[in-house]
N, C-alpha and C positions, 0 to 999 in steps of 0.2 A: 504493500500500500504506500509506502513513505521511500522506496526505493528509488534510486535517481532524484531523488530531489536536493534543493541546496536548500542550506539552513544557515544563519547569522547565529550565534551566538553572543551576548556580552559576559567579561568577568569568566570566561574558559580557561584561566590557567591554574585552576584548583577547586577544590569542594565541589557543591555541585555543579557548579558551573562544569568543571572537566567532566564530571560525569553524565553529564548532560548532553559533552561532545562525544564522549565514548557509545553513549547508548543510541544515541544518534545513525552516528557511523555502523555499529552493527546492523543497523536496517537499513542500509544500503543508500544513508544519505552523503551529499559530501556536503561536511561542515569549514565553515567560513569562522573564525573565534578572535577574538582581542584579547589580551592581557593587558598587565602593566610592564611585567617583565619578561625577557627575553628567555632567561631560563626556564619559565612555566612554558613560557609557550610550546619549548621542546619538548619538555613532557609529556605535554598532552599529545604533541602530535606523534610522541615516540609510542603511545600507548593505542593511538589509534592506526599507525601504520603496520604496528608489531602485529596489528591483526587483520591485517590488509585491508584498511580504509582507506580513505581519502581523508586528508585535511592539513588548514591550511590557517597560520595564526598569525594576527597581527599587532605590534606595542601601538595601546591605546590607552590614553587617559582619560577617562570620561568626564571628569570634573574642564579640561581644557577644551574648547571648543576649536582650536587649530589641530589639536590632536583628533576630534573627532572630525574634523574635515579631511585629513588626511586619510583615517582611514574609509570611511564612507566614498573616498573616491575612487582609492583602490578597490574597492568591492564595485565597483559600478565601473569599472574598465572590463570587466567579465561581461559578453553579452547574452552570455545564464540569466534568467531572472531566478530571483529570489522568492522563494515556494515559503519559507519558517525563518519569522524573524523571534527570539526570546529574546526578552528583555530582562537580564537576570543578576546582571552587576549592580551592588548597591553598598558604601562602605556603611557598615555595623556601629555605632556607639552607643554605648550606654551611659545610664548617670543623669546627672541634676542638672538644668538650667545653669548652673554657677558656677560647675568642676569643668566644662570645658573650653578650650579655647578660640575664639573667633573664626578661624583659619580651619578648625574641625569640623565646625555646625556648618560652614559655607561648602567644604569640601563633601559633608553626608547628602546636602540638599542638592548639589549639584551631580554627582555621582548616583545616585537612585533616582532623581527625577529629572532636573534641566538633560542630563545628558541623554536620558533614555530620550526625552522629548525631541533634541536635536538628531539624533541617531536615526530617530524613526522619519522626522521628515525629511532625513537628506535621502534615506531608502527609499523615499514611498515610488521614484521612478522604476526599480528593480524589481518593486512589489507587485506592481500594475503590470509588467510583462510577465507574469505569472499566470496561468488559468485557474491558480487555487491556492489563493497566499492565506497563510496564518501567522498571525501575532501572538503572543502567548507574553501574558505581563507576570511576572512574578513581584506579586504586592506584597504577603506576609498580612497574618492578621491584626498587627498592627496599623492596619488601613483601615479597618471595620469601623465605622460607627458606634462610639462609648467602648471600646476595648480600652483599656488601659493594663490588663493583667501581665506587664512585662516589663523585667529595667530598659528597655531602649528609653535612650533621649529624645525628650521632646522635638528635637529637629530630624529623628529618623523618623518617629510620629510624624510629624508635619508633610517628612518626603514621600511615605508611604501615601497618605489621604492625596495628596497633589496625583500622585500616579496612577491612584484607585481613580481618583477624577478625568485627568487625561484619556485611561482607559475606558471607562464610560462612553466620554463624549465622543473615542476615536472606533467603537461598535457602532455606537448608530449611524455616525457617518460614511464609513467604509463599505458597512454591507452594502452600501448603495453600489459598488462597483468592487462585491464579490471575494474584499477581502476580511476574512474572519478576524473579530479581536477576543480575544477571553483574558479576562484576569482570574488571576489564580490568589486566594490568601490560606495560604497556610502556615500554621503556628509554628511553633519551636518544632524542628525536626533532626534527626541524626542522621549519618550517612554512614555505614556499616563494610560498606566496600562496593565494588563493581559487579559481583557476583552472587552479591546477600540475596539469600530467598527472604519472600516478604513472610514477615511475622504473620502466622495467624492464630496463634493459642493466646495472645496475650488478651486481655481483657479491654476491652473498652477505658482509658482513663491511664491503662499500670505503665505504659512506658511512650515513649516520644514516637511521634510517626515517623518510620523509616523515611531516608530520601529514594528508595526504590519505588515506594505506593505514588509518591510524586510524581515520578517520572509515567508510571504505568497512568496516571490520569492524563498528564499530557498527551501520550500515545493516543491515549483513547479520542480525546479532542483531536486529535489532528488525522486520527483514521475515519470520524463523521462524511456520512455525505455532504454536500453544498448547500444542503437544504433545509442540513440541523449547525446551528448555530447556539452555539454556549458559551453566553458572555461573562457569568460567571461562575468561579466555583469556590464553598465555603467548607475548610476541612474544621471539624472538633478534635481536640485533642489537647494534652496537658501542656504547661508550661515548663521550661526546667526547672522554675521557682516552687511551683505546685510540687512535682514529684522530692524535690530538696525535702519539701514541708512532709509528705507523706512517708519518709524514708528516715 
């Protein structure tokens, strides 16, 4: 189903970002990925060629807007279009209003939203020569409406709602011309390896959702026909703060 198609990734040179390129690549997509550093990018593409993929990674900072110019053009000198864009890079902070500094909160807001937003509209020509593009927003439940159950910083708060918003308003527009958007919020999640079978004995609440059940919801949205359309999906699941408290 997802064979031969290209995919963007952001934020692929580690966590799930890389494994996002790896799983990717096993279905017989070629993936397109950003890092910040050079050495992740070898990683990932040593892990997806050792298994005879395709892929292909580029130094990108998503907080600088000349860095995401550059790369955005390089991806757009392929005259591939682009089938799977994730939106999945987003730098993490936690903490108080007061303990961080300037240069942090600019770099979280810019990094999980300004960048994803400029990313997406230097793509959208890539996107539109596609017969069947999909977006896939990785919000985190930190987006939802009155969640607070988590130490993220109120300015990853802040980045997450911006993006749950963008994502909204870039569903209903797109469908108009056939390209898919879903945001995705899922809580605190683990990532157990490349090859973890998903949990299924554990109880509703007793441990973190794998990052495998992730990735299989993903699949599952981008294996849809053209005519189902999931803009969004809400996972329940604990916090790490929760399980700290229950243990």
């Amino acid at each position: 189903m997802l064979s031969a198609k290209r995919a963007v990734i952001t934020g692929g040179g580690g966590g799930f970002g890389q494994a996002l390129c790896v799983w990717l690549a096993r279905e017989g997509v070629e993936v397109d990925f950003c890092a910040r550093r050079a050495d992740d990018i070898q990683k990932t593409c040593s892990l997806i060629t050792a298994e005879g993929g395709i892929a292909k990674g580029y130094v990108c900072d998503l907080t600088l807007p000349d860095s995401l110019s550059q790369f955005s053009s390089q991806l757009l000198t392929s005259d591939k279009p682009i089938d799977i864009l994730i939106l999945n890079a987003a730098q993490w902070l936690s903490g108080t209003l007061d303990e961080r500094p300037d240069a942090e909160i600019i770099n979280t807001i810019n990094s999980g939203l300004t960048g994803s937003i400029l990313l997406t509209q230097a793509l959208l020509p890539g996107l539109r020569r596609s017969e069947s593009a999909d977006i896939i927003s990785m919000i985190s439940s930190c987006g939802i409406p009155n969640f607070t159950d988590s130490i993220a910083h109120p300015a990853f708060f802040a980045s997450k709602h911006g993006l749950s918003g963008f994502t909204t308003k870039l569903s209903h527009q797109l469908s108009e011309e056939n390209i898919r958007v879903t945001g995705l919020y899922p809580p605190d999640f683990e990532l157990t390896g490349l090859d973890a079978f998903v949990d299924s004995q554990s109880r509703m609440g007793e441990r973190l959702i794998n990052g495998r059940s992730i990735w299989e919801t993903i699949r599952f949205v981008l294996a849809q026909p053209r005519s189902c359309h999931i803009s969004s999906i809400y996972f329940q699941g604990p916090t790490r703060e929760e399980l700290t408290v229950k243990g």
